[in-house]
N, C-alpha and C positions, 0 to 999 in steps of 0.2 A: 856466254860461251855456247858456241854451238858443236853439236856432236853428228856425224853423218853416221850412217848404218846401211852400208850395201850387201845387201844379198850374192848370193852367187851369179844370180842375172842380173848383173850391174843395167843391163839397157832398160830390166821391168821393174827392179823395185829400188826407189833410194827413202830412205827415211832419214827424217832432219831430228834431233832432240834437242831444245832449247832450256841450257841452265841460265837459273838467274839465283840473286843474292838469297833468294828464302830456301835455295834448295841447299845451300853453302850453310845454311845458318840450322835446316836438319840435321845436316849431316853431320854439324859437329857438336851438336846435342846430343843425337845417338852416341857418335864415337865415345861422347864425355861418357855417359850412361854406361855404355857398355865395357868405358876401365873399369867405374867404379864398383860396378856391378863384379867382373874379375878381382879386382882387389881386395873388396867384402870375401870373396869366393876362397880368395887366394889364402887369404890371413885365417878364415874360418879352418880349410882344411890343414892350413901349418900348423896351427895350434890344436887343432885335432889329435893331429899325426903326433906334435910333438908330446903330446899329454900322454898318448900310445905308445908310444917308442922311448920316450923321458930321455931324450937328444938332450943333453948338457947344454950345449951353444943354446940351442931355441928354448930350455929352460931358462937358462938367465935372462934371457927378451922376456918371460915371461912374468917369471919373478922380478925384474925390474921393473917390469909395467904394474905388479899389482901393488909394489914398496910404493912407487908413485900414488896409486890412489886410495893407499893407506895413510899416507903422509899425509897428504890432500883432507882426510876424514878426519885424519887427528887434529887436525890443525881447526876446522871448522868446529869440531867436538869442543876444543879446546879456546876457541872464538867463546863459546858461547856458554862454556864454566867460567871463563874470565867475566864476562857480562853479570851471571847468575850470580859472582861471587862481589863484583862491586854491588849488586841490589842486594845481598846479603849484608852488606856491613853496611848502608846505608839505613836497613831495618833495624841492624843489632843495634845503629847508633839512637832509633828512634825509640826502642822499648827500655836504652838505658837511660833517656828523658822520660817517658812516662814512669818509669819507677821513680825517679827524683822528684815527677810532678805527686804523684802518688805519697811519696812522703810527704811532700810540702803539706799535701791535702788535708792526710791524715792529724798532723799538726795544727792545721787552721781548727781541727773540729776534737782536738784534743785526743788524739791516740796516739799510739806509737804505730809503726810499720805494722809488729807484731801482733794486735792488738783488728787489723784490718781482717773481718769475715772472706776469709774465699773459699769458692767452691767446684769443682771439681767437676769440669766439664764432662760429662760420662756421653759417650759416643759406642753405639751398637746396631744390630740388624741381623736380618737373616742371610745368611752370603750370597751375593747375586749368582743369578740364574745366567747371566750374560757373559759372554766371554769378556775375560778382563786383558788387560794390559799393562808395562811399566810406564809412565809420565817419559814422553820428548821432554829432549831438552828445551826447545819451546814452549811446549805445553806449560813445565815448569816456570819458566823465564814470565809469564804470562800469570802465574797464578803469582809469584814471588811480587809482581809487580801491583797487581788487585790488593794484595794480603799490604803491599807498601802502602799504595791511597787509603786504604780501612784505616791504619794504625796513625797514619797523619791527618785524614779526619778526626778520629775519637781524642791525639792531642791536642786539637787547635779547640775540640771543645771542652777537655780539662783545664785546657790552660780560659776558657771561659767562664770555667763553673769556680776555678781557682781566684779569679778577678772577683767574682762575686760573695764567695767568701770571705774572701779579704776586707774587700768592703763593708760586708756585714761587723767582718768582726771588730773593724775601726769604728764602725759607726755604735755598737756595741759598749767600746771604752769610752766613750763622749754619753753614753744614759747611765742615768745615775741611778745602778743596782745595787750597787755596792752601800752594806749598811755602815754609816756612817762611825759607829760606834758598839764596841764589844757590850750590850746590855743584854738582860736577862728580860727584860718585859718594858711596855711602854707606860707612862703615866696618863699620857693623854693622847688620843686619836686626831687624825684629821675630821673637820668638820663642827656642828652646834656641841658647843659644852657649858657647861656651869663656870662662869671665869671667875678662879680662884681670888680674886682681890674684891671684886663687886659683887660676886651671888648671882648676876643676872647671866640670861640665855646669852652666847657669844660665840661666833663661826672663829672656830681655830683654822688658822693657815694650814699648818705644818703636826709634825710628829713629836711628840717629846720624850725620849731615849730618856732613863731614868740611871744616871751611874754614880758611880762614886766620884769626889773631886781627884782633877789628875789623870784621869783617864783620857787614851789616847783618842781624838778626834780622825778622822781618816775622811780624802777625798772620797766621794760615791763616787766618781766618775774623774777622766782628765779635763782641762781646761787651764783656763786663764782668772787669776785671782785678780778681780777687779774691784771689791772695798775690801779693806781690814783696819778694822777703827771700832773704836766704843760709843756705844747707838744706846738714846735714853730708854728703851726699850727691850731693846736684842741682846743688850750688854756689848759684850766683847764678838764681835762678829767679824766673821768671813762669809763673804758671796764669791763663787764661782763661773765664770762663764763657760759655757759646754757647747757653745754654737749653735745656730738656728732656732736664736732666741728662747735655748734652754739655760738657767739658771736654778743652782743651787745654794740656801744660806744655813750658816751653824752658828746658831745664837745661844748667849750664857757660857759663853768659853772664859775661861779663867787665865787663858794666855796663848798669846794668839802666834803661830810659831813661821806662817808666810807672811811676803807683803804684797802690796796691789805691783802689778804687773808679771810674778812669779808667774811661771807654765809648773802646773801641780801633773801628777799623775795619778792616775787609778789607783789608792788603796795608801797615799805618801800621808805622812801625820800632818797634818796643819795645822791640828790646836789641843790643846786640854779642855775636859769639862769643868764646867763651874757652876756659878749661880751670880752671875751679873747681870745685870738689868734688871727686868720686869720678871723676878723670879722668885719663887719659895723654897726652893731647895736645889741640888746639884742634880741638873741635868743637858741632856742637847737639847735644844729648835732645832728642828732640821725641817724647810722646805724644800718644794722642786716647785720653779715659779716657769711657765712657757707664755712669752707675749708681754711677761709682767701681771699674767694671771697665775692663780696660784692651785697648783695640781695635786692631787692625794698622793705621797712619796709612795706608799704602802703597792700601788700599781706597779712602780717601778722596782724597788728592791724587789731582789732575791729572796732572803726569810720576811719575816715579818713576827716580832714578839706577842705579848699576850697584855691586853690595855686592861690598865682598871683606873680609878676616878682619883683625882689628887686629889692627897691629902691634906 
């Protein structure tokens, strides 16, 4: 586009003005600029005026536009208590598992709930110096969520300390603590003694429980009853097998009340005392054999009675 500019003396002065696309393409950047610029202008001073004057009509523009960006806040407010409030019951569901693990717990190590020490986190200070503030709902959202991984880390390791207990405590009913027989004292120890029949020095196996006839015999431990038979020796005997080549025998029984292949349990009667076999009076043999080697019982039970020398 070309633009001519004559002066009043057309014959002395002509001037040419040459538009092109860049100058089309200012001028409607300005133009834009300078609605916008009025429009910001415009709306500033209506709602000036109207805040001043409290115009009805331009009140309701006003207050519709602020319902608008209350709506808007509630709704986002409300995004994010829905969020806060699914991580909350995902937590409530996590601390109502660790209480159950918690019982279990207490159980594997013989308590009740009630029975479990707690202590009473005490939190104090001197009040900050700092200006404070309430928790965003973010902020929140963000701690709810930390405080979530804390509480499912320390389950995955109850529920580890849980497996290991357990285990202990199976492996627990397979050793044989348990005294085999309700006696007030033993007649004879494990180890060298006088053998009642010959006089001479002789390494005793096992334990000799000194009872009355009739008395009730009791697994030490659970297992598998693998002989029950009368031994020119043991007498009337049972051996137990407890696994990992632990083995328990109760010799001089007077009636033998499992049979070979029975699964016995921790504390079930299996025999009465007697005095059969290679015996002087009424009482148990009780070994604990591992390998087929033969182990001091007195290690493994629980009490242990008061020995003195047969009679």
């Amino acid at each position: 586009m070309n633009i001519l500019v004559v002066s009043s003396d057309a014959a002395k002065s002509v001037r040419t003005i040459t538009l092109n696309w860049k100058h089309a393409v200012l001028a409607a950047v300005t133009a834009l600029v300078l609605f916008v610029v009025c429009s910001v202008a415009f709306n500033y001073v209506v709602l000036k005026w109207a805040a001043a004057t409290e115009h009805p009509w331009l009140q309701k523009i006003v207050l519709a536009d602020q319902r608008a960006e209350a709506l808007r806040s509630q709704e986002k407010l409300q995004g994010h208590l829905s969020a806060m409030a699914v991580r909350l019951g995902e937590l409530q569901a996590q601390t109502e598992r660790l209480d159950a693990l918690s019982t279990r717990l207490a159980k594997t190590v013989g308590l009740t709930p009630k029975e479990i020490p707690v202590t009473d986190a005490g939190q104090g200070g001197a009040e900050s110096p700092l200006p404070t503030r309430p928790f965003s709902a973010v902020e929140l959202g963000t701690l709810i969520d930390g405080l979530t991984e804390k509480v499912s880390v320390q389950s995955d390791r109850l529920n580890v300390l849980e497996g290991m207990l357990v285990e202990d405590s199976a492996n627990r009913r397979f050793l044989p603590s348990l005294q085999p027989v309700d006696a007030s004292w033993r007649s004879s120890d494990f180890g060298y003694r006088i053998d009642p029949f010959t006089g001479l020095r002789a390494f005793h196996e096992g334990l000799d429980f000194s009872a009355s006839p009739g008395t009730p015999v009791v697994a030490a431990a659970a297992g598998k009853v693998v002989r029950a038979e009368t031994h020119p020796q043991y007498g009337k005997l049972i051996e137990i097998d407890h696994g990992n080549g632990l083995v328990t025998r109760y010799g001089h029984n007077s009636e033998l009340l499992v049979n070979v292949g029975d699964l016995v349990v921790r504390g079930q009667v299996i025999a009465t005392v007697g005095s059969t076999g290679r015996s002087t009076g009424s009482h148990l043999h009780f070994e604990v054999r591992l390998n087929g080697v033969a182990q001091n019982p007195a290690r493994f039970l629980k009490t242990a009675g008061n020995s003195s020398p047969v009679s």
